[in-house]
Residue frames as a rotation matrix with the C-alpha (Angstrom) as fourth column:
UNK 1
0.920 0.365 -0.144 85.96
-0.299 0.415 -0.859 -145.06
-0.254 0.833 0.491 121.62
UNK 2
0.348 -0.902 0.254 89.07
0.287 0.361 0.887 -147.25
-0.892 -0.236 0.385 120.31
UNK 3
-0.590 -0.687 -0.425 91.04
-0.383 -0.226 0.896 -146.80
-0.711 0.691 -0.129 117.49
UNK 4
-0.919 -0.059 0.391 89.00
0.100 0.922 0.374 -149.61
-0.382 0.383 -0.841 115.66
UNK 5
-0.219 0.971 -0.092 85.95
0.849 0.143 -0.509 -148.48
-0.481 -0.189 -0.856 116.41
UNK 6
0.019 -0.553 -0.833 86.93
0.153 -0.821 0.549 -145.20
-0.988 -0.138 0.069 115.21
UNK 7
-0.897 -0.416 0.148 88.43
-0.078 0.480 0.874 -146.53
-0.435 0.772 -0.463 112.16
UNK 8
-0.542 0.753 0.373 84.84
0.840 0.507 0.196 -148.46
-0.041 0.419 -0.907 111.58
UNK 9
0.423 0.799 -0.427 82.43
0.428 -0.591 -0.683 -145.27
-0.799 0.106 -0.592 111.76
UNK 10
-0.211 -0.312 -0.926 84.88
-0.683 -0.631 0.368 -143.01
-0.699 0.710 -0.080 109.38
UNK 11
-0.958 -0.084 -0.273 84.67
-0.282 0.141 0.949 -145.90
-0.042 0.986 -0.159 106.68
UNK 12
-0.027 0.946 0.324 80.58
0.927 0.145 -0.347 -146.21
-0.375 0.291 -0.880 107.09
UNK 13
0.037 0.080 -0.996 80.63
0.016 -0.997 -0.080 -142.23
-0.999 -0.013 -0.038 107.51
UNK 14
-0.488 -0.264 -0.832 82.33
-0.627 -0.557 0.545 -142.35
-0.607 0.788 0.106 104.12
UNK 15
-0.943 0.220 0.251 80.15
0.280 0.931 0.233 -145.14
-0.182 0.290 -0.940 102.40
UNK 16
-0.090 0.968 -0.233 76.95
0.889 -0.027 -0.457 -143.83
-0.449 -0.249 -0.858 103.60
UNK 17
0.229 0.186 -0.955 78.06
-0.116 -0.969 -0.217 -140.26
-0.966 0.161 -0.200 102.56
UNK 18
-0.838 -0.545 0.004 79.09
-0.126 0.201 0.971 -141.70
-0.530 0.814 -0.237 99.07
UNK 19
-0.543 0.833 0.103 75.69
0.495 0.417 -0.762 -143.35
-0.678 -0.363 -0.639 99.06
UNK 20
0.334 0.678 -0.654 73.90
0.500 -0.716 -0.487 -139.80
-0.799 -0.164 -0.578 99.34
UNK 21
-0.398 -0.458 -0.795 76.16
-0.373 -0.711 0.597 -138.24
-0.838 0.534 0.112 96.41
UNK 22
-0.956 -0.232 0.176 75.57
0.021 0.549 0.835 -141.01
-0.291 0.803 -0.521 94.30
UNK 23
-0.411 0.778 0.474 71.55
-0.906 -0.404 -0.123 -140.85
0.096 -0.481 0.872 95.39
UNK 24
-0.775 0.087 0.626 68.86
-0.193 0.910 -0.366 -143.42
-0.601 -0.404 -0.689 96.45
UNK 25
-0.788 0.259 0.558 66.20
0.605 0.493 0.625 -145.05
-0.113 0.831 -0.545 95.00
UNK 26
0.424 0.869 -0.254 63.35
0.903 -0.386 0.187 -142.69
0.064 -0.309 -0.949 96.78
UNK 27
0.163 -0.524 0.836 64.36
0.239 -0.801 -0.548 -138.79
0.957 0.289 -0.005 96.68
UNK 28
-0.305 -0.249 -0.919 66.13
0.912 -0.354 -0.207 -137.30
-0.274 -0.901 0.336 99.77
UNK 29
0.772 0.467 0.431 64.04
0.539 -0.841 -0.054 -133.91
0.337 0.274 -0.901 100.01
UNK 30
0.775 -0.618 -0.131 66.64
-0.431 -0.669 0.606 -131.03
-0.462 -0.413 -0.785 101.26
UNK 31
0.317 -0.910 -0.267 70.22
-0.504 0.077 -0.860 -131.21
0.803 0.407 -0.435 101.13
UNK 32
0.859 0.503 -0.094 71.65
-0.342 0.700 0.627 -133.88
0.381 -0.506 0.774 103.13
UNK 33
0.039 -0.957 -0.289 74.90
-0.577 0.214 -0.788 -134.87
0.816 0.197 -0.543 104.47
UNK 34
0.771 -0.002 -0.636 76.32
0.450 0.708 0.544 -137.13
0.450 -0.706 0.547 107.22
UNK 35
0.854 -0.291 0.431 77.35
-0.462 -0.805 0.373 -135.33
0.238 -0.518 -0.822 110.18
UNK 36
-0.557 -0.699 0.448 78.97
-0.824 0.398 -0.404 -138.01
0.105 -0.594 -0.797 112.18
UNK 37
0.317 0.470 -0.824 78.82
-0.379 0.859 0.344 -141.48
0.869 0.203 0.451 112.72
UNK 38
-0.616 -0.671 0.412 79.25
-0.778 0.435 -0.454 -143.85
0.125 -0.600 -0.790 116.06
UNK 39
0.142 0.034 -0.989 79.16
-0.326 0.945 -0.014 -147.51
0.934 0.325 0.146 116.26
UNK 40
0.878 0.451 0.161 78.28
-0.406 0.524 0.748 -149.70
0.253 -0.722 0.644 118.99
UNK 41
-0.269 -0.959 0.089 82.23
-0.916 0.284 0.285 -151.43
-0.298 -0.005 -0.954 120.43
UNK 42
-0.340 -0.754 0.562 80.80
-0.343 0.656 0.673 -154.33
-0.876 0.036 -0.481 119.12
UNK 43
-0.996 0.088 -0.006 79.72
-0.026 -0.234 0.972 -153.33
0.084 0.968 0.235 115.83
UNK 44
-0.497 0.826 0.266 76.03
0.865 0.495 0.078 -154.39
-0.067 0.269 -0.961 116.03
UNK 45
0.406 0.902 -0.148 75.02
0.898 -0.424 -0.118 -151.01
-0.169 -0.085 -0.982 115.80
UNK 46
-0.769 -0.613 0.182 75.53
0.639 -0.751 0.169 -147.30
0.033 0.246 0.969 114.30
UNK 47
0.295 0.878 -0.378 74.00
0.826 -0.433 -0.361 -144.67
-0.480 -0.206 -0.853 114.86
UNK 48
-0.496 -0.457 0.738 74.22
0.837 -0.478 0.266 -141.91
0.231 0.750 0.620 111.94
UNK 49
-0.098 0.052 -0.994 73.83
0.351 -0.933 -0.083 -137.96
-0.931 -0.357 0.074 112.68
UNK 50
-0.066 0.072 0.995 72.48
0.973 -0.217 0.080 -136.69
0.222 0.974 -0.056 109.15
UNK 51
-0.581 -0.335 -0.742 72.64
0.292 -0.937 0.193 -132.94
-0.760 -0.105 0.642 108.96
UNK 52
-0.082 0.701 0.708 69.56
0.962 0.242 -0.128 -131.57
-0.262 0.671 -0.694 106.66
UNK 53
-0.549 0.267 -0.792 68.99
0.159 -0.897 -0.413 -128.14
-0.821 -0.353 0.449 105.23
UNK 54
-0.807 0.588 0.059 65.86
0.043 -0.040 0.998 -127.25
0.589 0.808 0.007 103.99
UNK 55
0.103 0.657 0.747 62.25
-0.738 -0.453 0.501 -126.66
0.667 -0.603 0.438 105.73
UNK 56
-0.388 0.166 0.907 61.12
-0.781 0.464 -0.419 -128.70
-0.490 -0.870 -0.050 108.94
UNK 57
0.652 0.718 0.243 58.96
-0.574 0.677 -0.460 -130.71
-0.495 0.161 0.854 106.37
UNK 58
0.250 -0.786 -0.565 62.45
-0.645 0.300 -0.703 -131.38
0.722 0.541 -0.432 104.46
UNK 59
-0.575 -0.801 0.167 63.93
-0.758 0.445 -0.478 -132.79
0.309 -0.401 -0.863 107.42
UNK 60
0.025 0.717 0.697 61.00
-0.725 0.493 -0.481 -134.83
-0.688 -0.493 0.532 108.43
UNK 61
0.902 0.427 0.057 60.85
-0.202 0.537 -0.819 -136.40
-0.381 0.728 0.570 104.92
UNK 62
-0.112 -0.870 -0.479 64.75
-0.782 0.375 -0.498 -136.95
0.613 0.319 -0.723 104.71
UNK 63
-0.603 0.062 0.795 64.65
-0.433 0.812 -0.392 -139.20
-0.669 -0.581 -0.463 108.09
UNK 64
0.542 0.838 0.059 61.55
-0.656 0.466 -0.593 -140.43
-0.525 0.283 0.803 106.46
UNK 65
0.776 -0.024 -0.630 63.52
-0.579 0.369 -0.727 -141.70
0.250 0.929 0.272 103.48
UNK 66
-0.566 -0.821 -0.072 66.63
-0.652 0.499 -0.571 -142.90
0.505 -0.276 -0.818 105.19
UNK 67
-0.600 -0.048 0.799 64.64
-0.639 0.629 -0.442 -144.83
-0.481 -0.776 -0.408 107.17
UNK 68
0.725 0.683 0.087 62.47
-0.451 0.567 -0.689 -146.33
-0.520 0.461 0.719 104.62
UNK 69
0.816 -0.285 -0.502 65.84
-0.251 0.608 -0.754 -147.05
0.520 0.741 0.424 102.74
UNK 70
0.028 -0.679 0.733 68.07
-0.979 0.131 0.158 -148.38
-0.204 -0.722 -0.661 105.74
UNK 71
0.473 -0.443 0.761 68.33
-0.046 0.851 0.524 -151.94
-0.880 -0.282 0.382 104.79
UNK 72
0.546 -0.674 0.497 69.81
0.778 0.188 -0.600 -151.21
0.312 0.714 0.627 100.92
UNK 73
0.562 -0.750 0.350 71.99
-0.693 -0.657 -0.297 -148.78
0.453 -0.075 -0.888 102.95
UNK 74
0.389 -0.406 0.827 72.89
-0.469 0.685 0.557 -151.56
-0.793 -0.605 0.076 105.97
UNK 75
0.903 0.023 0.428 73.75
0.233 0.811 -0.536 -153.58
-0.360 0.584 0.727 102.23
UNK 76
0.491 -0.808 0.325 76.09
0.393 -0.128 -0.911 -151.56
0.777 0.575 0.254 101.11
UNK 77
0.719 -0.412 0.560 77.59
-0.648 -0.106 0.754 -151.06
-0.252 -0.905 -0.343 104.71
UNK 78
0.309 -0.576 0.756 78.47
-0.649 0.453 0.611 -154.59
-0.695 -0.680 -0.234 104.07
UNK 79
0.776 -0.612 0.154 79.76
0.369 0.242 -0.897 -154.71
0.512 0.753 0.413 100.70
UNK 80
0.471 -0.729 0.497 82.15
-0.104 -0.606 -0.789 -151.92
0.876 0.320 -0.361 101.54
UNK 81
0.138 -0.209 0.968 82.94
-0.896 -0.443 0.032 -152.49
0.423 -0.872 -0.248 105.21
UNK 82
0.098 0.117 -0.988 84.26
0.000 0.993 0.117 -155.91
0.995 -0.011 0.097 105.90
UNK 83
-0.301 0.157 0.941 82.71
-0.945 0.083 -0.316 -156.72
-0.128 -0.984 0.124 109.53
UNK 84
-0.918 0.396 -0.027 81.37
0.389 0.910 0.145 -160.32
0.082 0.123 -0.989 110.65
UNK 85
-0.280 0.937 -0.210 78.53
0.916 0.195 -0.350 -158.53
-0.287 -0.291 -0.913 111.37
UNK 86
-0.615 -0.405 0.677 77.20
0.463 -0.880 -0.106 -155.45
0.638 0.248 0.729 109.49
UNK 87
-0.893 0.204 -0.401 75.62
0.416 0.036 -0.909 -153.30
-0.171 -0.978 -0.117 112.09
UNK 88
0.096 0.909 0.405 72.19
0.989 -0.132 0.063 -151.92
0.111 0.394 -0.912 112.03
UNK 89
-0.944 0.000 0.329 71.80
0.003 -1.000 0.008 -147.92
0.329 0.008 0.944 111.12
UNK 90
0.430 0.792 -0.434 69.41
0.799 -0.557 -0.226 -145.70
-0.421 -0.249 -0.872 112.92
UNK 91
-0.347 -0.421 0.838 69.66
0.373 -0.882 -0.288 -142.07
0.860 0.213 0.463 111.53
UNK 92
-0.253 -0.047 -0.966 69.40
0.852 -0.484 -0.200 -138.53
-0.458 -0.874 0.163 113.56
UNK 93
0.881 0.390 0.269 68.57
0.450 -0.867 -0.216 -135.43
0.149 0.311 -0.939 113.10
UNK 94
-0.169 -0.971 -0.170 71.79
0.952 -0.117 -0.282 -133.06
0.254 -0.210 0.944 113.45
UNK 95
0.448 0.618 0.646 70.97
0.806 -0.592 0.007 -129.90
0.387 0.518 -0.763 114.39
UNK 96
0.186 -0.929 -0.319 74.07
0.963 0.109 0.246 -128.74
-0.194 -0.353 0.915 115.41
UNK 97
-0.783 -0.544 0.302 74.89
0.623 -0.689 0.370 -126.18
0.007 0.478 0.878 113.06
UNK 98
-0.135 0.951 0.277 71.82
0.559 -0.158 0.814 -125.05
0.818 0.265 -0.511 113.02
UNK 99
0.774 0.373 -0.511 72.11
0.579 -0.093 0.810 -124.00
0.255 -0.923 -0.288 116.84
UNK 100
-0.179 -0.748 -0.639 75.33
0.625 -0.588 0.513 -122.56
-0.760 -0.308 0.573 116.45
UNK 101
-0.467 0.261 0.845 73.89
0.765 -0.360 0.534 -120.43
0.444 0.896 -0.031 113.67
UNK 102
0.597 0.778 -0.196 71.49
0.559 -0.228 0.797 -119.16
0.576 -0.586 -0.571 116.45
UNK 103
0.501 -0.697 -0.512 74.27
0.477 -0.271 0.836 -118.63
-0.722 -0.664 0.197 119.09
UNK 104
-0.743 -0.665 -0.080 76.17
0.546 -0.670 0.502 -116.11
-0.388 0.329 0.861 116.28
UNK 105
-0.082 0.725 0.684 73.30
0.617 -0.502 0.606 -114.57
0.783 0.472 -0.406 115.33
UNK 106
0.803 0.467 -0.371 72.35
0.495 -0.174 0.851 -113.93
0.333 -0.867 -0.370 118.88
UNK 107
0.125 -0.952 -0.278 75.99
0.886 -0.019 0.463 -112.80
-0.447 -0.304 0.841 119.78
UNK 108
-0.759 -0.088 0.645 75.84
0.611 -0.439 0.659 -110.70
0.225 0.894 0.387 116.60
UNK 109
0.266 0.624 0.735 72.85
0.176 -0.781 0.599 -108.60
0.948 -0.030 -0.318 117.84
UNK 110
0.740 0.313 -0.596 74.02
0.668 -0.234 0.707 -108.39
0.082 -0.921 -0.382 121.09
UNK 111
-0.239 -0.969 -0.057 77.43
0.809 -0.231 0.540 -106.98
-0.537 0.083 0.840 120.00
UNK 112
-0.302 0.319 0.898 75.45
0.470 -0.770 0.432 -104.40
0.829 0.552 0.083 117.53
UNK 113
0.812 0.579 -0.072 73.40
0.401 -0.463 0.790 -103.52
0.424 -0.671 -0.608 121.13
UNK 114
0.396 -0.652 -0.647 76.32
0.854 0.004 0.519 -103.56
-0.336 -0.759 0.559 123.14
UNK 115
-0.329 -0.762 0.558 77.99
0.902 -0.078 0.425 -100.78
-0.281 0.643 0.713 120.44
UNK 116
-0.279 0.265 0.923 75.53
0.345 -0.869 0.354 -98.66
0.896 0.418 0.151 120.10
UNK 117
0.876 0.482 0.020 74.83
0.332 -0.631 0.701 -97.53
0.351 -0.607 -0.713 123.51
């Protein structure tokens, strides 16, 4: 990824996560954030990593809403982001943390097993 390109996801990243503080028109169920963002090298695409916590039906019905409001996000992309072109957003699921939660948990009982024998 260049410098540029780089550059361009951190100021959607922050836009999009402004966005979510500010809220949308449709509630975001759970708690939402933007994980990470990456952007096509020639802009025409982004692809946003949302991070959700809250049940399976939460995260089902955040995507839900980001995608139902992805073109008055893609709008303010391109107020705030000056591209010739503003790029289209797809969202993700993140479920990063969520897996490393697991993987210290799991560690964490094995280290209690390991101790007591």
């Amino acid at each position: 990824m260049s410098i540029r390109t780089a550059r361009v996801a951190d100021e959607i990243h922050k836009v999009l996560s402004e966005r979510l503080i500010r809220g949308l028109r449709d509630p975001v169920p759970g708690f939402v954030t933007v994980a990470r963002v990456e952007v096509t090298s020639d802009f025409s695409h982004a692809k946003v990593w949302v991070s959700v916590i809250g049940s399976d039906a939460d995260k089902a019905g955040a995507l839900e809403v980001l995608q139902h409001e992805r073109g008055a996000l893609r709008r303010e992309v391109g107020k705030k982001v000056r591209l010739r072109q503003t790029p289209e957003l797809s969202f993700v699921l993140d479920e990063s943390g969520e897996r490393a939660a697991r993987v210290w948990a799991l560690l964490d009982d094995e280290k209690r097993r390991g101790g007591a024998s």
